[in-house]
Structures are given as C-alpha cells and as structure tokens.
N, C-alpha and C positions, 0 to 999 in steps of 0.2 A: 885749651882753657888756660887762663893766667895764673900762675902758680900763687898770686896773692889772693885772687878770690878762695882756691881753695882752702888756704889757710883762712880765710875767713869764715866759710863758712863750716869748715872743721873746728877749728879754734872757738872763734866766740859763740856759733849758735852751738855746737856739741854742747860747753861748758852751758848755754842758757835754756837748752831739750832738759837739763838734768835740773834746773830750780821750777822752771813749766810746770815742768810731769812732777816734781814732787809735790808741789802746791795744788796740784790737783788730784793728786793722790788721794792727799791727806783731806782738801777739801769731799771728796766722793764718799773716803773710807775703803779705796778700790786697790786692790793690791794682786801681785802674779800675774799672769794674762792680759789680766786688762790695764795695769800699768805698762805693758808693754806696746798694748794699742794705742793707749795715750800716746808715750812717748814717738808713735811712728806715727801719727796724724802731727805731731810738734816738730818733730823732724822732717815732715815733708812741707809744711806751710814753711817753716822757714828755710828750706833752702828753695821753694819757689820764690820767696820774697827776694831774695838776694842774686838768682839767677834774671830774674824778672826786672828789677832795680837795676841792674849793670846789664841788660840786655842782649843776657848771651845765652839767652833760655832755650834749649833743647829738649826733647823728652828722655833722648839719653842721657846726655846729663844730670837731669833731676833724676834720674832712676837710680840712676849710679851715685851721685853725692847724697840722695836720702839712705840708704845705705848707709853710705859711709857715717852721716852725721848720726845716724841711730844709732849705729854699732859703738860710735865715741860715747854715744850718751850713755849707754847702758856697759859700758865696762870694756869695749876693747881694749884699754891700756892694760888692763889684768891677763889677759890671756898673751899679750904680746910680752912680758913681763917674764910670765913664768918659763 
C-alpha cells in the first residue's frame, strides 16, 4: 500500500472518528462501551471509503487500517507517549 494513503487515512479520518464519535455521543447521551462501538462503525466506514475511492480495497486492508484508525481515534498517541 502507498505510504500516502495511509497517512491519510490515519491522519485526517483518525483526527475526524474523534469529532463523529463525539457528536454522536453527545447527540445519544452514550458514553463507555458504546462510544467505542460508535467510534469502530466510524472508523470502518471511513477507511472503506477511502480504500474504496483510491481503489485498492482489500479485506485485509480494511481489517488492518480499521484497527489502526480506531486505535488513533481513541488515544493511541497516549499509550505510545508514555
């Protein structure tokens, strides 16, 4: 895979799983658990979208960059950090 897409879809949809999932949070009133369900339904739509748009969609791919892009959303930079 091209080292720009995955900056892309690490980079901007990580940073845009984390405004999603909180606007729907807040919109629900849904918090723990099921914020995390949110965020991993946000997280997989958009990196099918963007696998699927640059047409280099895989199933492993998308298995492995939803992953990745959830993990960004919800705080991998904290645990890498510490």
């Amino acid at each position: 895979m091209d080292n720009n897409v995955l900056l892309a879809i690490l980079g901007l949809f990580g940073i845009g799983v984390v405004g999603i999932t909180e606007m729907v949070k807040r919109f629900l009133n849904w918090d723990g658990v099921l914020a995390y369900i949110i965020s991993a339904v946000v997280s997989a739509g958009a990196t099918a979208y963007v696998l699927l748009t640059t047409n280099i969609f895989s199933w492993v791919g998308f298995a492995l960059y939803t992953v990745l892009v959830f993990l960004e959303a919800n705080g991998l930079y904290k645990v890498i950090k510490k």
